[in-house]
C-alpha positions in Angstrom: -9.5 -15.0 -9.5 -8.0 -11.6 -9.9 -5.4 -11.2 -13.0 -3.3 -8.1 -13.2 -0.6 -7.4 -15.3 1.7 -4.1 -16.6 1.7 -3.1 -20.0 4.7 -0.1 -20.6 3.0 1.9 -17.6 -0.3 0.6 -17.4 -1.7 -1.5 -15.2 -4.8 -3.6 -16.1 -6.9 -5.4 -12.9 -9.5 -7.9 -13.9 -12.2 -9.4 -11.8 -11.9 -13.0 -13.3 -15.3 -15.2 -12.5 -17.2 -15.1 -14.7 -19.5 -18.0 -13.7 -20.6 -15.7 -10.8 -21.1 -12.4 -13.1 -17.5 -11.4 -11.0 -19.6 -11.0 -7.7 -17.2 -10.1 -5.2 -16.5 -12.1 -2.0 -14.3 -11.9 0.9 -11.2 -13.9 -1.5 -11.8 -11.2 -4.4 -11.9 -8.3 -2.4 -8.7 -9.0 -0.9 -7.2 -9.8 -4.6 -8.5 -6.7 -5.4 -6.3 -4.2 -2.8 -3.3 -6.9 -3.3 -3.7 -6.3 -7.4 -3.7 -2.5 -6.7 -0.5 -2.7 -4.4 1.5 -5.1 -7.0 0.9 -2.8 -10.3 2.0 0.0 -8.1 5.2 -2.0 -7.0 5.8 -2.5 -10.4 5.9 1.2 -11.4 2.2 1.5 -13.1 1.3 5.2 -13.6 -2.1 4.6 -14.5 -4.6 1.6 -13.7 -7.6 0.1 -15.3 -9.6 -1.9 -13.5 -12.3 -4.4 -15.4 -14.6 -7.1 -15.5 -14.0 -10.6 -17.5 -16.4 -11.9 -20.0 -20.3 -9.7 -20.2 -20.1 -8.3 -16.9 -18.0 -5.6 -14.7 -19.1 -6.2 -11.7 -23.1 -8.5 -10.5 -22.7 -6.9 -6.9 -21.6 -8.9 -3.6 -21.8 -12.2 -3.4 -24.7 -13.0 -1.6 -23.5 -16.2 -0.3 -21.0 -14.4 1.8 -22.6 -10.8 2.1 -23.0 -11.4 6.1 -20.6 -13.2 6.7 -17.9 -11.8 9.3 -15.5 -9.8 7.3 -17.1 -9.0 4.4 -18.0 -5.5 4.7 -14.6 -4.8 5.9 -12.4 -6.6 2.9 -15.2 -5.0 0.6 -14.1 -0.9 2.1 -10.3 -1.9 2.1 -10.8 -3.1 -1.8 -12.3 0.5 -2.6 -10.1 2.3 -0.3 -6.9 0.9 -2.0 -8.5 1.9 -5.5 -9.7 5.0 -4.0 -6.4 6.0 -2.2 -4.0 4.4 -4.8 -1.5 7.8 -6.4 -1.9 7.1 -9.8 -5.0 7.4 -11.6 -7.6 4.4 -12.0 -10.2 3.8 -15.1 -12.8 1.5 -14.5 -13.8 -0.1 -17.8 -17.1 -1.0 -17.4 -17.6 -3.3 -19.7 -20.9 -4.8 -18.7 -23.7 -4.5 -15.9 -22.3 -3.1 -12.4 -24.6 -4.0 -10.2 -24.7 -3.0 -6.3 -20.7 -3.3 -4.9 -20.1 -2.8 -8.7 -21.6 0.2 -8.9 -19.2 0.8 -6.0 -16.3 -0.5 -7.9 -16.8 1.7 -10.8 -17.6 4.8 -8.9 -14.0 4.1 -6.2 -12.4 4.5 -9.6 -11.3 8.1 -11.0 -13.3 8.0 -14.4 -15.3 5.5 -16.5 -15.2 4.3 -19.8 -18.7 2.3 -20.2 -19.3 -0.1 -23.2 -22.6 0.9 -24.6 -24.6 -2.4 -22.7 -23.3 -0.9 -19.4 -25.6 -0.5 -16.6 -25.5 0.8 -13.2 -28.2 -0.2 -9.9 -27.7 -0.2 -6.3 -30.8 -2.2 -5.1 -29.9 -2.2 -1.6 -33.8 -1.5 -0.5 -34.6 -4.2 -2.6 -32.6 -6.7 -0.3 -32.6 -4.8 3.1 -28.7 -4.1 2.8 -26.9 -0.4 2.7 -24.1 0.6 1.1 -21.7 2.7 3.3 -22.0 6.5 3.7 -18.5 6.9 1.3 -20.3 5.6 -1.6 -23.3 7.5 -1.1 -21.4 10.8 -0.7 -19.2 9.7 -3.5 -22.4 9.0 -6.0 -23.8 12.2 -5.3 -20.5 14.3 -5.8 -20.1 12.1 -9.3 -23.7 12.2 -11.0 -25.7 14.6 -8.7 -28.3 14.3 -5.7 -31.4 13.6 -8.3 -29.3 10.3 -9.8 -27.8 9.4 -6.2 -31.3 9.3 -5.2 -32.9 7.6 -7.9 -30.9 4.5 -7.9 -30.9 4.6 -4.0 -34.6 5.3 -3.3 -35.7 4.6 -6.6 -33.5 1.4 -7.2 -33.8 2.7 -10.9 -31.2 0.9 -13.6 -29.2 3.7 -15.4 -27.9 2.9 -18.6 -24.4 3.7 -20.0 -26.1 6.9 -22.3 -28.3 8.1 -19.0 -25.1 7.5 -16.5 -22.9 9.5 -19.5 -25.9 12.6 -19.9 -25.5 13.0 -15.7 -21.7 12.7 -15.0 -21.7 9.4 -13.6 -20.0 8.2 -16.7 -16.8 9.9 -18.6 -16.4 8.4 -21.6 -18.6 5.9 -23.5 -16.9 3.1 -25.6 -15.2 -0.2 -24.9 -13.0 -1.5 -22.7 -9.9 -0.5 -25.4 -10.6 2.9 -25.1 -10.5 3.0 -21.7 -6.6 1.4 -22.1 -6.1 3.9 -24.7 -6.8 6.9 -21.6 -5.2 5.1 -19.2 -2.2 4.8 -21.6 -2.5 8.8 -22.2 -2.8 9.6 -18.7 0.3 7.4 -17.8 2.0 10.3 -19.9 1.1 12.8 -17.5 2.8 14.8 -14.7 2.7 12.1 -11.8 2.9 14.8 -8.9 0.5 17.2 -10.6 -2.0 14.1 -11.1 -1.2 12.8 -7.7 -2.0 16.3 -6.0 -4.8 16.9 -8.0 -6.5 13.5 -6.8 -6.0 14.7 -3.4 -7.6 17.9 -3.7 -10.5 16.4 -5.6 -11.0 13.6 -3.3 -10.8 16.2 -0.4 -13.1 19.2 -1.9 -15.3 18.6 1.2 -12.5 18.9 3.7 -9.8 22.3 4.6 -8.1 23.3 2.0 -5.3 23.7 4.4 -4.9 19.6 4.9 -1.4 18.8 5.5 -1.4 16.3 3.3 -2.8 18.4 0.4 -0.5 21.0 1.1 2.4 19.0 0.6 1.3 17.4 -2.6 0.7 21.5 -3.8 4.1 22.2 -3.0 5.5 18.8 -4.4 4.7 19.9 -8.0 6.2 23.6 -7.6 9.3 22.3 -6.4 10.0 19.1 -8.7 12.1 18.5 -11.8 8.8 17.9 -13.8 7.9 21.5 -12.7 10.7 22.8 -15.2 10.5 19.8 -17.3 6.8 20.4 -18.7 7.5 24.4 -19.4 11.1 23.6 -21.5 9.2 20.6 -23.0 6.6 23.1 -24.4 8.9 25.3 -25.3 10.9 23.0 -26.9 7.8 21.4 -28.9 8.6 18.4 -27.3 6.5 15.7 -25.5 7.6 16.2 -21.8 9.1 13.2 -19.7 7.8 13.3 -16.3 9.6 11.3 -13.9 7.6 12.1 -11.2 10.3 13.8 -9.1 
């Protein structure tokens, strides 16, 4: 089961099977990217994305991990997280473990509760996670951790993955609502824009799309908004237009 919900502009996605350590399968994958679409339907600014009971996230279900389709639902699940305008917290609130680990790192930033871990023992098991997450582990924590838990299979915990950028913030899963709450607050443009260009930094800096998204902030309401707000010694209201 996959239970989201909206609370004021935050909405919170939780992996809900717990008697399989939230292991994903074709059914939760697809949950997943649906949950991401319906928070955003419903006007969330900010997501947080979390595992119930002592786990985020054991890995793929192994019962389904060749079966047809898998690999597919699994990339459209982190694409929609990846892709989605607002920003997304994972609260990692337990072990993330192989597609967890690729869970947590689709996400914008991490909050880890202190008995966090991270592993992607694909060698162990003959599997491979797909070039994005590779790329994407290395741009986060560094070549020397993206090699470790890939070649190494090494188990990072939540005070090593913090100490090499592969974690943001360390503390439970009510902190991470409490940034996902402040970042909710934020410019939506500006945020959106700056997703873009981060999620990009490897591309042109002349994509279209970033472009746009540039331009988008300079020539919205919240671009005069946030200057007279300061000025004012106001908190700003960003509309996102």
């Amino acid at each position: 089961m996959i239970n989201s919900s909206l609370t004021g502009r935050v909405g919170v996605i939780e992996l809900d099977r717990p008697e399989r350590r939230n292991a994903l399968d074709v059914e939760h994958c697809a949950g997943l990217g649906a949950a991401v679409a319906g928070v955003l339907d419903e006007g969330a600014r900010a997501i947080v994305v979390t595992g119930a009971g002592t786990a985020f996230c054991a890995g793929a279900d192994l019962d389904q991990v060749h079966d047809d389709g898998f690999r597919d639902a699994l990339h459209a699940a982190l694409r929609a997280i990846a892709e989605a305008p607002v920003p997304v917290v994972a609260a990692v609130n337990g072990p993330a473990i192989g597609a967890g680990t690729q869970l947590a790192v689709a996400c914008d930033l991490r909050v880890a509760d202190p008995r966090a871990v991270f592993a992607v023992p694909t060698a162990r098991l003959g599997l491979a996670v797909d070039p994005w997450t590779v790329r994407r582990l290395a741009q986060l924590a560094g070549g020397g951790t993206a090699r470790s838990l890939l070649l190494a299979c090494d188990r990072v915990d939540a005070v090593l993955a913090h100490a090499r950028g592969l974690v943001d913030r360390i503390g439970p899963t009510a902190d991470a609502l409490a940034l996902a709450e402040e970042l909710a607050g934020l410019a939506p443009l500006t945020l959106r824009y700056n997703k873009l260009t981060l999620d990009g930094i490897d591309g042109p800096a002349d994509d279209p799309a970033v472009v746009a998204a540039y331009r988008a902030c300079w020539s919205s309401a919240d671009g005069l908004e946030g200057p007279r707000a300061a000025a004012e010694r106001r908190p700003a209201a960003f509309t996102g237009r």
